[in-house]
C-alpha positions as YAML, in Angstrom:
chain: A
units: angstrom
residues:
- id: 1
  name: UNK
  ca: [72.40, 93.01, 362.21]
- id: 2
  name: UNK
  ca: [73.78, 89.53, 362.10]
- id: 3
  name: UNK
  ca: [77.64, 88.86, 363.15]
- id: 4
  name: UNK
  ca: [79.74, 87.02, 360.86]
- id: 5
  name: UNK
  ca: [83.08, 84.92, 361.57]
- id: 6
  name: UNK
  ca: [85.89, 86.13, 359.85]
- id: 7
  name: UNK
  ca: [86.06, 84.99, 355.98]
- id: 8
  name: UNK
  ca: [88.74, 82.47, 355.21]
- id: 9
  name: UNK
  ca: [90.66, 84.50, 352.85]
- id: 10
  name: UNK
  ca: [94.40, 84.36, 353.44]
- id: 11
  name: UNK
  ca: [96.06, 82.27, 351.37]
- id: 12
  name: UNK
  ca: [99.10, 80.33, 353.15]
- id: 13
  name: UNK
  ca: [99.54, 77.64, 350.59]
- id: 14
  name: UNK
  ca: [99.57, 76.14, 347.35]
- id: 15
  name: UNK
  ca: [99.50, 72.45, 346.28]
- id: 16
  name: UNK
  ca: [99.87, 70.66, 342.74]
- id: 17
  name: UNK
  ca: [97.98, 68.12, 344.11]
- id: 18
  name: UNK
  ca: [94.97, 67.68, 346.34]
- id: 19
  name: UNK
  ca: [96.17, 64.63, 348.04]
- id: 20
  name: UNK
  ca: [98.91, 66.87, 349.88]
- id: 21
  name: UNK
  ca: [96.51, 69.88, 350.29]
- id: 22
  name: UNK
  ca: [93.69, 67.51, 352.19]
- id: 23
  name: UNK
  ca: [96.25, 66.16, 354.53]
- id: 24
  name: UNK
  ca: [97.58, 69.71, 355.08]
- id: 25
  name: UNK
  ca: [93.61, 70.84, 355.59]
- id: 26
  name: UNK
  ca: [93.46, 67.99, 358.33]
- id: 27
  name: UNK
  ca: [96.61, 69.12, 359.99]
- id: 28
  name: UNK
  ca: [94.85, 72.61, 360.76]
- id: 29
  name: UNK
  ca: [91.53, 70.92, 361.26]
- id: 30
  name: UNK
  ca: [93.37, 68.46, 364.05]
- id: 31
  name: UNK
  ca: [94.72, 71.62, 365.73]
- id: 32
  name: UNK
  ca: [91.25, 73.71, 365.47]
- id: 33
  name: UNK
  ca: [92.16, 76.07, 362.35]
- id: 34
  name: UNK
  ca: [89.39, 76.78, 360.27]
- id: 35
  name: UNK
  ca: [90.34, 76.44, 356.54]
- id: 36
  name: UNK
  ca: [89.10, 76.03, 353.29]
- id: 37
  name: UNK
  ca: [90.86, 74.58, 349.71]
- id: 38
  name: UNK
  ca: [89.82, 76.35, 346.34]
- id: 39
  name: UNK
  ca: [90.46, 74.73, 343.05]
- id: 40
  name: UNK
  ca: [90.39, 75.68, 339.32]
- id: 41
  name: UNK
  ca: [90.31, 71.91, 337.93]
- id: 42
  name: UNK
  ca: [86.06, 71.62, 336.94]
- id: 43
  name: UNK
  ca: [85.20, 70.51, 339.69]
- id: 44
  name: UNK
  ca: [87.48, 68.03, 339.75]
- id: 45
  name: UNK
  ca: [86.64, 66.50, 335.84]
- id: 46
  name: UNK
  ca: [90.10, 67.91, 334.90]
- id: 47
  name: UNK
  ca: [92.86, 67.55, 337.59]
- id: 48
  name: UNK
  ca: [95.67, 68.78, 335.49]
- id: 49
  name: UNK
  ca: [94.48, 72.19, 335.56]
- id: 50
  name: UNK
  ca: [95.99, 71.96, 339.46]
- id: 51
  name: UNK
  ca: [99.56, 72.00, 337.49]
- id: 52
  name: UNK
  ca: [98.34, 75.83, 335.69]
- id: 53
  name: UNK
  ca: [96.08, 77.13, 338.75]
- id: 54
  name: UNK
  ca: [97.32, 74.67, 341.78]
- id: 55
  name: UNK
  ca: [95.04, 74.55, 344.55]
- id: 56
  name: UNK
  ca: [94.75, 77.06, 347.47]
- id: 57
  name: UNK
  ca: [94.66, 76.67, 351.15]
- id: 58
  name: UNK
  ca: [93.12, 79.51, 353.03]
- id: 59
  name: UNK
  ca: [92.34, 80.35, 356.65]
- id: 60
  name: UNK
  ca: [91.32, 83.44, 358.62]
- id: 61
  name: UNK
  ca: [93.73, 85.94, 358.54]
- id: 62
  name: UNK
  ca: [94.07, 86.05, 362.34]
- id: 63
  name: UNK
  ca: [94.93, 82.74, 362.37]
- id: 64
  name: UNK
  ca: [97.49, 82.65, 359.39]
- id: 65
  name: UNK
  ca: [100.81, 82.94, 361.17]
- id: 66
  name: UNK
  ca: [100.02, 80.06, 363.57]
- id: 67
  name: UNK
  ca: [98.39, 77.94, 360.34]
- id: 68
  name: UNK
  ca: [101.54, 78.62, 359.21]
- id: 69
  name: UNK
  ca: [103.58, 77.61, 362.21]
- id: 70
  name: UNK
  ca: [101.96, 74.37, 362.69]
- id: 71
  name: UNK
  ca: [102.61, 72.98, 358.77]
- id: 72
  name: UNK
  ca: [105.94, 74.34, 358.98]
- id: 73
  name: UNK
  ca: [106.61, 72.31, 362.24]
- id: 74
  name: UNK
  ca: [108.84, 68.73, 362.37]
- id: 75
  name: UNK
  ca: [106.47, 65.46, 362.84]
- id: 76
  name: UNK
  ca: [105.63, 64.47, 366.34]
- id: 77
  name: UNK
  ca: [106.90, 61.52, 367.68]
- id: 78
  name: UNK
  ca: [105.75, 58.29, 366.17]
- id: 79
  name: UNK
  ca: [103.96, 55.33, 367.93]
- id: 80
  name: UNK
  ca: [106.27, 52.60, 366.17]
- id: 81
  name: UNK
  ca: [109.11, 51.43, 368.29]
...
């Protein structure tokens, strides 16, 4: 029988927009989370449906608390003087 990785299925966020949910997806992706966004806008053709059903971040549920850990962290340093 064929192994599976874990299912991204907990939900740690929400977002009314998907310009704030990408750069939260990146964050994880930059630290080596696994995630996924789901949206109920038709495919995109009507983005104020994020407003009623806003868009979903979801990761493994063994790596939740530490998805959750990292977007709740300060910024790092920045390179400008």
């Amino acid at each position: 029988m064929e192994m599976r990785p874990p299912e991204l299925n907990t939900v740690i966020r929400t977002f009314a927009n998907e310009a704030e949910a990408q750069i939260a997806q990146a964050v994880l992706d930059a630290n080596g989370i696994d995630s996924n966004l789901i949206r109920d806008d038709a495919g995109g053709m009507m983005p104020w449906l994020q407003w009623l059903h806003p868009i979903r971040l979801v990761v493994r549920e063994a790596d939740s608390v530490e998805a959750v850990e990292i977007l709740d962290s300060p910024p790092g340093p920045t390179l400008l003087p």
